[in-house]
C-alpha positions as CSV (number, residue, x, y, z in Angstrom):
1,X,82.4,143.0,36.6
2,X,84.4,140.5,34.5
3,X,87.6,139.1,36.5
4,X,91.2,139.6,34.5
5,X,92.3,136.2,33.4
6,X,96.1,135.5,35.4
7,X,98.9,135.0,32.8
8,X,97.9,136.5,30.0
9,X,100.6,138.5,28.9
10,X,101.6,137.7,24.8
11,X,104.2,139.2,23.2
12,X,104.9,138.4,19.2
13,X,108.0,139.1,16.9
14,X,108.0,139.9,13.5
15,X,110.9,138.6,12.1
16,X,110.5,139.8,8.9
17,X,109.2,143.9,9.9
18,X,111.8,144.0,13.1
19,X,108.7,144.4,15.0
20,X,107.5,143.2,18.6
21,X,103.8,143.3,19.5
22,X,102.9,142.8,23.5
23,X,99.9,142.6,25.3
24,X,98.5,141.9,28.6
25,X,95.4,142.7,31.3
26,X,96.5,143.6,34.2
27,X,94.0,144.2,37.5
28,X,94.9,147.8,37.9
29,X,93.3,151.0,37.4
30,X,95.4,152.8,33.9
31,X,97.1,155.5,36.4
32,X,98.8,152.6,38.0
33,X,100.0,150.7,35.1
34,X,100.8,153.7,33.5
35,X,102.9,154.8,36.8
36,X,104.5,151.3,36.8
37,X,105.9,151.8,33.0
38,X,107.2,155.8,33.8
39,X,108.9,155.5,37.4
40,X,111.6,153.7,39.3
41,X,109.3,150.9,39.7
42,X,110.9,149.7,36.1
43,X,113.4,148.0,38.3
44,X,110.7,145.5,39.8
45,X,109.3,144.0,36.8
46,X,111.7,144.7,33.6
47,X,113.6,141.3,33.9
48,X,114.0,138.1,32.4
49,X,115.5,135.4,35.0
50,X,118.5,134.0,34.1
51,X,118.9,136.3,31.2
52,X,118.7,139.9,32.3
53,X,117.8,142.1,35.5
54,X,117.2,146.0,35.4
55,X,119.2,147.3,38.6
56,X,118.6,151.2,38.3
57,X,116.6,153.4,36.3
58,X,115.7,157.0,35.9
59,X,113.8,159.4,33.4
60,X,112.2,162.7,33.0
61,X,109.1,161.5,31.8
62,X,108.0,164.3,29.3
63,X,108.2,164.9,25.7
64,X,112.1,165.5,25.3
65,X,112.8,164.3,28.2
66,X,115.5,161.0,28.9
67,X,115.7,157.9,30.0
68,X,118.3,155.8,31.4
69,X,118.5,151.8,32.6
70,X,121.4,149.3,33.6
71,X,121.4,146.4,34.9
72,X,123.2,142.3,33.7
73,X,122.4,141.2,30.9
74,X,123.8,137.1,30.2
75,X,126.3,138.0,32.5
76,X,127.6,141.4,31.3
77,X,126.8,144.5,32.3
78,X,124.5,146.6,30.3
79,X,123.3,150.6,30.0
80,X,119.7,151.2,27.6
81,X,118.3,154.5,26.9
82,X,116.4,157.1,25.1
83,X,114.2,160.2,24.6
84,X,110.6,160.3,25.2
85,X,108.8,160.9,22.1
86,X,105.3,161.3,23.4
87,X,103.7,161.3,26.9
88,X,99.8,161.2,27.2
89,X,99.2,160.1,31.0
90,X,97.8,157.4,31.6
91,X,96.7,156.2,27.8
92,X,100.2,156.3,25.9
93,X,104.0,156.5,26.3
94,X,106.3,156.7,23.6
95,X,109.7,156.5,23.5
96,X,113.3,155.6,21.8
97,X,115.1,152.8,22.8
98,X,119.2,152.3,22.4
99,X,122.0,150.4,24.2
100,X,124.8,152.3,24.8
101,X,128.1,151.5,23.2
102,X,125.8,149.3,20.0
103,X,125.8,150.7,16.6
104,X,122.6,151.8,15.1
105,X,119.8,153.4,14.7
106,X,117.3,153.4,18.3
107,X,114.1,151.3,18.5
108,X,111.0,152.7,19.1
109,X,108.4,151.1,21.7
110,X,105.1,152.9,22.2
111,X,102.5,151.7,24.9
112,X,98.8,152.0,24.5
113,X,96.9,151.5,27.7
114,X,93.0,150.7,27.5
115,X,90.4,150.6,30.3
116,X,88.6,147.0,30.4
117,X,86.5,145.7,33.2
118,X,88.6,144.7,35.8
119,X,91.9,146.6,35.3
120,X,93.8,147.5,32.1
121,X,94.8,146.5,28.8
122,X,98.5,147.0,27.9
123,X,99.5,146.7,24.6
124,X,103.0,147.4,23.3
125,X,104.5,148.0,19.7
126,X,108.6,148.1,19.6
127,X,109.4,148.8,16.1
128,X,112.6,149.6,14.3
129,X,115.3,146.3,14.4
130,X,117.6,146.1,11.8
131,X,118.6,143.7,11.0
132,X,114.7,142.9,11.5
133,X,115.9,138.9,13.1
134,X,117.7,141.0,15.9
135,X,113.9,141.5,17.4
136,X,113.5,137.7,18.7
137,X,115.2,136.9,22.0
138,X,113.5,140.8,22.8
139,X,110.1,139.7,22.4
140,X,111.1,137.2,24.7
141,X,112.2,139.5,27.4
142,X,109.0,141.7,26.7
143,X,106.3,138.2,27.4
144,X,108.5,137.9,30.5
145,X,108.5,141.2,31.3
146,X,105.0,141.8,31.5
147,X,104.0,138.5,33.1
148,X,106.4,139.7,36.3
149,X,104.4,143.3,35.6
150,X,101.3,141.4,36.2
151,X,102.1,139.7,38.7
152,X,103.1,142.8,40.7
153,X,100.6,144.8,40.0
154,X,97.4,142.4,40.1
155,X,98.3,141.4,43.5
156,X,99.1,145.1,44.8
157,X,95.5,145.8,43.7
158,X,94.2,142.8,45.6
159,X,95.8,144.1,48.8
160,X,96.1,148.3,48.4
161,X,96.1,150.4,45.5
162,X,97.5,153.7,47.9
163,X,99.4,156.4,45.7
164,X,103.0,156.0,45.4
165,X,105.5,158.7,44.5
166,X,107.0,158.7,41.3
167,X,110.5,157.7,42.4
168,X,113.5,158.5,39.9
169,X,111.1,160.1,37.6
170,X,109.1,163.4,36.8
171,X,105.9,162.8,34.8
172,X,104.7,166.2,32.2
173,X,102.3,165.3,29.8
């Protein structure tokens, strides 16, 4: 069995689409990535230090169903959320992606999850910026994002990889 590389989460902007393109390998089986990205457990990895913390999340993780997370961001307080779009456990997640109280249209961010020796593949596509620039200092928090991700979850598996309940959220493909 090949060992997952540490650190290699990669996260890209398009400037010009409004486009973000994210991907890491994370030692974990796909249910427990995929349970990371649809549960409470948002709150333990979506950060970027110094720039923005998630403090609360919770979703009803089926197609229609919502999403909600707050936290600080830069200082301020902030509220994101949106509908789930799509829900194939443990492959894919689709969903919309809004800040309340912002103008415009939502973002979408689709994950794709893919079996590899060793763990998982995660790859993520958040399209829809406008004005396309605005996607920048987000691919930023995503690379951050996942590194912290897998970081949390490669050294879970290295210790335990026991269920955990699906806290805050109710998963229906």
């Amino acid at each position: 069995m090949t060992e997952i590389k540490r650190g290699t989460a990669k996260a890209l902007a398009d400037l010009t689409e409004g486009e973000i393109l994210a991907t890491v390998e994370i030692a974990a089986p796909l249910e427990r990535v995929f349970r990371a990205l649809a549960s409470r457990e948002i709150i333990d990895w979506w950060a970027r230090p110094g720039v923005f913390d998630t403090r609360e999340w919770t979703g009803d993780v089926r197609k229609g169903g919502r999403w909600r997370a707050s936290g600080i961001a830069r200082g301020q307080p902030y509220v994101l959320e949106g509908e789930f779009l799509e829900v194939q456990p443990p492959t894919k997640l689709v969903h919309t992606w809004q800040r309340v109280g912002i103008p415009g249209a939502p973002t979408t961010v689709t994950y794709h999850l893919q079996p590899i020796d060793g763990g998982t593949r995660l790859t993520l596509r958040h399209t829809g910026f406008v004005p396309p620039d605005a996607c920048g200092s987000v691919g930023e928090g995503w690379q951050t994002s996942f590194e912290r991700l897998e970081r949390n979850l490669s050294a879970a598996a290295t210790t335990s990889d026991q269920p955990s309940s699906l806290t805050g959220a109710a998963v229906t493909p």
